[in-house]
C-alpha positions in Angstrom: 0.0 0.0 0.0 2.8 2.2 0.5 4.1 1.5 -2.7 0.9 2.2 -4.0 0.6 5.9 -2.3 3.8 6.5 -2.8 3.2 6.4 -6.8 -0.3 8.3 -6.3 2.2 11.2 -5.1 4.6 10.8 -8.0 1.8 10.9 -10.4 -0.4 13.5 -8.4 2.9 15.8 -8.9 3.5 15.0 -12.0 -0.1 16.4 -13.2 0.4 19.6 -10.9 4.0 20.3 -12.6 2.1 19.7 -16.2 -1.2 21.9 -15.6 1.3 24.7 -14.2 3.1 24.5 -17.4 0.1 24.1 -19.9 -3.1 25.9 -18.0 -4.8 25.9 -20.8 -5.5 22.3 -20.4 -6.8 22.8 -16.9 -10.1 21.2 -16.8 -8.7 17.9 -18.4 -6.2 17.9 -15.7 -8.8 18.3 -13.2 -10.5 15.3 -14.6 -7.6 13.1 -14.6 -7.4 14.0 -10.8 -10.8 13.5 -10.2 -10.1 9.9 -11.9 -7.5 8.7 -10.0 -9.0 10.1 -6.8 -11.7 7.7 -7.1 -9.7 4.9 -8.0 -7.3 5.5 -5.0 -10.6 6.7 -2.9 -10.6 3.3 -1.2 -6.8 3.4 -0.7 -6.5 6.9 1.0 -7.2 6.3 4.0 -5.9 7.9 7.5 -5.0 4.6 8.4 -2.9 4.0 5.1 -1.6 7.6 4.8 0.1 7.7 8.5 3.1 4.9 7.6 3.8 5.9 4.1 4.4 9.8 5.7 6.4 8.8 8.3 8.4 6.4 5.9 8.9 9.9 3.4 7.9 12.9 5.1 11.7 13.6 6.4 13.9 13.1 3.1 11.1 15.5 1.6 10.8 18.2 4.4 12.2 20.6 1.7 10.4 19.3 -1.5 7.7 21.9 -1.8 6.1 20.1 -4.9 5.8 16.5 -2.5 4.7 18.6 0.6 2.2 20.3 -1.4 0.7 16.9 -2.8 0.8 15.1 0.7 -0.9 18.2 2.2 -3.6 18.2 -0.1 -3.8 14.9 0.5 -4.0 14.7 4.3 -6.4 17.9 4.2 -8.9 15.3 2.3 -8.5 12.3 4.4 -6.5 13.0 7.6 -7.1 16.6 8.2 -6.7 16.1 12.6 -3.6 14.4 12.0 -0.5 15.9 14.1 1.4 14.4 10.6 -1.0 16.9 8.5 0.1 19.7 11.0 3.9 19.1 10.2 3.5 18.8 6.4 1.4 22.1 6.4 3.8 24.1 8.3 7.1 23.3 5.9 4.8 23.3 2.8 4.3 26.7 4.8 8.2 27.5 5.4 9.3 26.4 2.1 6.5 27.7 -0.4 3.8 30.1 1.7 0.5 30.4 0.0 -3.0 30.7 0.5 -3.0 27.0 -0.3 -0.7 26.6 2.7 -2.0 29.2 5.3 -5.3 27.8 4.8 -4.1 24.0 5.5 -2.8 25.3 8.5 -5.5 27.9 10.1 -8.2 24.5 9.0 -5.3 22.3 11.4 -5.3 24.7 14.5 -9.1 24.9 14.3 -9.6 21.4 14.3 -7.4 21.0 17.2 -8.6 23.5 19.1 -6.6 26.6 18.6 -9.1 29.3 17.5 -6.6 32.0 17.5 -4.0 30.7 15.5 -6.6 29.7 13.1 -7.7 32.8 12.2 -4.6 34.4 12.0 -3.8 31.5 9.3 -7.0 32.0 7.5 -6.7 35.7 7.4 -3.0 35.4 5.9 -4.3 32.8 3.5 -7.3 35.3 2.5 -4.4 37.7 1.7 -2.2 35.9 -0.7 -5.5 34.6 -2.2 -5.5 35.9 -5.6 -8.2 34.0 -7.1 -11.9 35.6 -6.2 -14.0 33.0 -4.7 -10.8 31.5 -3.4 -10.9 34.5 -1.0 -15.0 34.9 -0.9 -14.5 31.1 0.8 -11.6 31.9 3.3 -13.0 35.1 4.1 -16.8 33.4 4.7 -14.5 30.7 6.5 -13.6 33.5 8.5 -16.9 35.3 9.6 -18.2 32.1 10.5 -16.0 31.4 13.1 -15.8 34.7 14.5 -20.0 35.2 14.5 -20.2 34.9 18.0 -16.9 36.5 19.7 -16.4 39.4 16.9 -19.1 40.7 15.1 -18.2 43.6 13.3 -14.8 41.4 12.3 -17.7 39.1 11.3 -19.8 41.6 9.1 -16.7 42.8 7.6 -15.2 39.2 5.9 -18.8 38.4 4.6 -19.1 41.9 3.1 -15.3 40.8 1.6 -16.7 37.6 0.7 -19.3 39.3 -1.1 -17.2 41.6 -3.0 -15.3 38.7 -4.4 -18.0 36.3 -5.0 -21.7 38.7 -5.5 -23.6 35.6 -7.0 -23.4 33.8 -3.5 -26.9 34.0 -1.9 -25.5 32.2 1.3 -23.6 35.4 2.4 -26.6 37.4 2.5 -28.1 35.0 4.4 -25.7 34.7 6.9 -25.3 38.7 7.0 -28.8 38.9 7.7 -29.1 36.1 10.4 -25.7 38.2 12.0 -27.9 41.7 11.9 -31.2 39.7 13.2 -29.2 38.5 16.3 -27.8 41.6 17.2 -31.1 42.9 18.1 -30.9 43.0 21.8 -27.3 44.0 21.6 -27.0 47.0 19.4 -30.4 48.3 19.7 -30.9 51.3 21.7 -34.5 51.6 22.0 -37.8 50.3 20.0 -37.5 52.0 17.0 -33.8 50.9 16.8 -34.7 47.5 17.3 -37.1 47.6 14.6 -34.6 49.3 11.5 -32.3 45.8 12.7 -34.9 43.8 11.8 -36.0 45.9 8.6 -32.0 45.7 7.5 -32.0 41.6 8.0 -35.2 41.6 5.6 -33.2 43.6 2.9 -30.3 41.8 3.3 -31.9 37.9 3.0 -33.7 39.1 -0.4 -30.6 40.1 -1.7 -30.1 36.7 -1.3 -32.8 35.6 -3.8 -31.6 38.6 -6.2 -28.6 36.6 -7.1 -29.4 33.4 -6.5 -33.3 32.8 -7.7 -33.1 29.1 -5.9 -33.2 30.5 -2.5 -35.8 32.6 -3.1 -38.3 30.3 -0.7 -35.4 30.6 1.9 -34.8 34.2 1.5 -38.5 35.0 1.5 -39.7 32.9 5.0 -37.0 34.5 6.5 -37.9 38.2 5.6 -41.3 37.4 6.9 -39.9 36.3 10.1 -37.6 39.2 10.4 -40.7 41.2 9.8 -42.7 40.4 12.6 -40.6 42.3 14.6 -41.3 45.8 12.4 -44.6 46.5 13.6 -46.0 50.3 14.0 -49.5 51.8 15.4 -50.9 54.1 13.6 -49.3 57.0 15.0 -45.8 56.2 14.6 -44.2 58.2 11.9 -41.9 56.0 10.2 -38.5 57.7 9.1 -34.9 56.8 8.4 -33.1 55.2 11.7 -29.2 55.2 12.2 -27.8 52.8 13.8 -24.6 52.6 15.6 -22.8 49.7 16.9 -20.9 47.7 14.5 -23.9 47.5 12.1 -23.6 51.3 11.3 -26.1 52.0 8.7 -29.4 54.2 8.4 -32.4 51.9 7.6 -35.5 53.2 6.2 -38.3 52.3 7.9 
């Protein structure tokens, strides 16, 4: 089985070094992975993985083309490994990239280091150069952060959404964030009422650019809703609101 991985890798490297050099044949190469990914899908395993990196992982702590295989492949199948830790960190050393920071901030949340994580993921997001590459990390981002750091929170899925528009999940998340900050950031009734107004223009953006979640999108406006409710007498006018939402909602 060794053997067997150990060729995976040689070929798995071989196809990277070729769609580098011809990218115009990308989507075949991808295909050829996706082949031989399901032929080794079996074979992969954590349980298989672990002796054939201890066996190589040392006479190829400084072969960034190896490292960046074996992490790709240990991020698939063996992502809590303390062996998936060690090939992220030199693939990081020798060849830092998003690819790479991202390996690691995914290692250090998965083993409990929420700090480190982020700082990875926000690195990774940074050397990102393709667009929903960094809509992802940045998404990866906010939704760790929802609950200790919103406005850190609001900020990646409004960068998610600058690099990936078409993605009717970050509006919905970016609404659900506003909805549940209510209590927090509201100042008063009417306050509390422009929050829920802004989480029912933010959700239907979500149907906007992305017409299958246009059920979603609309159940939760009307939820959102119930919480915008005026007598008579109330004029309605624009609301500002501080906090870290800071925006005027028109009521």
């Amino acid at each position: 089985i060794e053997k067997l991985i150990s060729k995976y890798i040689d070929v798995f490297m071989l196809i990277e070094a070729n769609n580098q050099k011809y990218s115009f044949k990308t989507g075949e190469y991808d295909l050829v992975i996706q082949g031989i990914n399901s032929l080794m899908n079996d074979v992969l395993t954590c349980d298989n993985l672990m002796p054939y990196a201890k066996q190589y992982y040392s006479i190829n702590k400084n072969n960034s083309e190896w490292l960046s295989v074996a992490a790709a492949t240990f991020f698939a199948k063996c992502e809590n490994s303390p062996m998936f830790g060690s090939i992220a960190l030199e693939l990081h050393k020798v060849k830092p990239t998003s690819k790479s920071a991202f390996y690691l901030g995914s290692y250090n949340l998965n083993t409990s280091n929420q700090d480190k994580a982020i700082e990875y993921f926000t690195e990774s997001a940074s050397l990102a150069t393709d667009k929903l590459e960094k809509a992802n990390t940045c998404y990866t981002i906010a939704s760790i952060v929802s609950l200790s750091d919103k406005a850190k929170s609001k900020e990646m899925t409004l960068t998610a959404i600058e690099n990936n528009p078409s993605n009717g999940a970050y509006y919905i998340f970016l609404a659900n964030l506003y909805a549940n900050a209510a209590n927090e950031c509201a100042t008063n009734e009417n306050e509390k009422r422009a929050i829920y107004k802004l989480a029912s223009n933010t959700v239907l953006k979500a149907a906007q650019v992305e017409p299958r979640l246009k059920q979603t999108a609309d159940s939760r406006s009307k939820e959102y809703l119930k919480n915008v409710v005026f007598d008579a007498k109330t004029k309605q006018k624009p609301v500002k609101l501080g906090c870290w939402i800071n925006q005027t909602v028109q009521l």
